[in-house]
N, C-alpha and C positions, 0 to 999 in steps of 0.2 A: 442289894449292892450291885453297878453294873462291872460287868465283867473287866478284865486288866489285862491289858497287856504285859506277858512274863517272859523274861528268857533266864532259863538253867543255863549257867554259862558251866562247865566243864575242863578246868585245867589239869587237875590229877587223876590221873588213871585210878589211882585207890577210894575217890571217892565217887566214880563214875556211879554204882551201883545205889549208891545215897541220893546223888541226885536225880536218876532219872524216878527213884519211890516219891522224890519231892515233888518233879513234873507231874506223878498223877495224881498227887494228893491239892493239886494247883486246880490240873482238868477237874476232879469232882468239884470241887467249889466254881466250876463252870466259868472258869479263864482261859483266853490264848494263848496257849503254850508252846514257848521253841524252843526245844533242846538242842545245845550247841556245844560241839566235842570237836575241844581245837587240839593241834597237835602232838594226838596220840591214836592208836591204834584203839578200838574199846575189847575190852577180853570178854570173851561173850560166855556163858555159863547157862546152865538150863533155867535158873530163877531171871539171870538178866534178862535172855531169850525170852522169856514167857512177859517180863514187864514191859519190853518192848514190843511185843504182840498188842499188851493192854494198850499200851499209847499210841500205837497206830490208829487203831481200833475207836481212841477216845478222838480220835483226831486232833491229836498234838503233832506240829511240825519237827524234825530233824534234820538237821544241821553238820556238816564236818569239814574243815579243810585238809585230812585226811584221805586222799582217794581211794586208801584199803576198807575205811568205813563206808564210801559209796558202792563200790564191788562188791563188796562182800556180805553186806549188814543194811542196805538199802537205804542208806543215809543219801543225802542232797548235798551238792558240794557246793560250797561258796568259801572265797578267796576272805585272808582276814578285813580287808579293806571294804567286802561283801558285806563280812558280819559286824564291822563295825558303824555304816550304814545303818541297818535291822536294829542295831540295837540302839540306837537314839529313837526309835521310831516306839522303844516297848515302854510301860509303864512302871515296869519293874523289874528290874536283873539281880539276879540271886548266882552267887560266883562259888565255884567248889572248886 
């Protein structure tokens, strides 16, 4: 199967933790992944911290137009007009 383009789109902060386990379960089956966390802050916790290490790591992209997530949490900022761009371009968006 060739690879797909994906974005984790992220609107609830309560289900931030769900999607980004889904981003890496996207990366092992060896697709492009771009996690995207719009307008919210992400609560960052030692298991999140540590899956966000994995997905750097797998080299999945990150995404926020949040600028607390790019200070703080090494996230990439783009504006929603940015992200909405990106994501016509993916092959599949999956929205939390």
């Amino acid at each position: 199967m060739a690879a797909k383009k994906v974005a984790i789109l992220v609107r609830q902060p309560q289900r931030q933790y769900e999607a980004l386990r889904s981003s890496l379960g996207c990366l092992l089956e060896n697709h492009e992944v771009t996690y995207l966390v719009l307008d919210h802050k992400v609560r960052l916790d030692d298991a999140y911290q540590e899956n966000l290490d994995f997905f750097e790591e797998m080299e999945g992209v990150r995404y926020s137009n949040v600028q607390a997530n790019v200070e703080q949490h090494g996230f990439t900022y783009l504006s929603l007009a940015q992200m909405g761009e990106l994501l016509r371009e993916q092959d599949i968006i999956i929205p939390f």
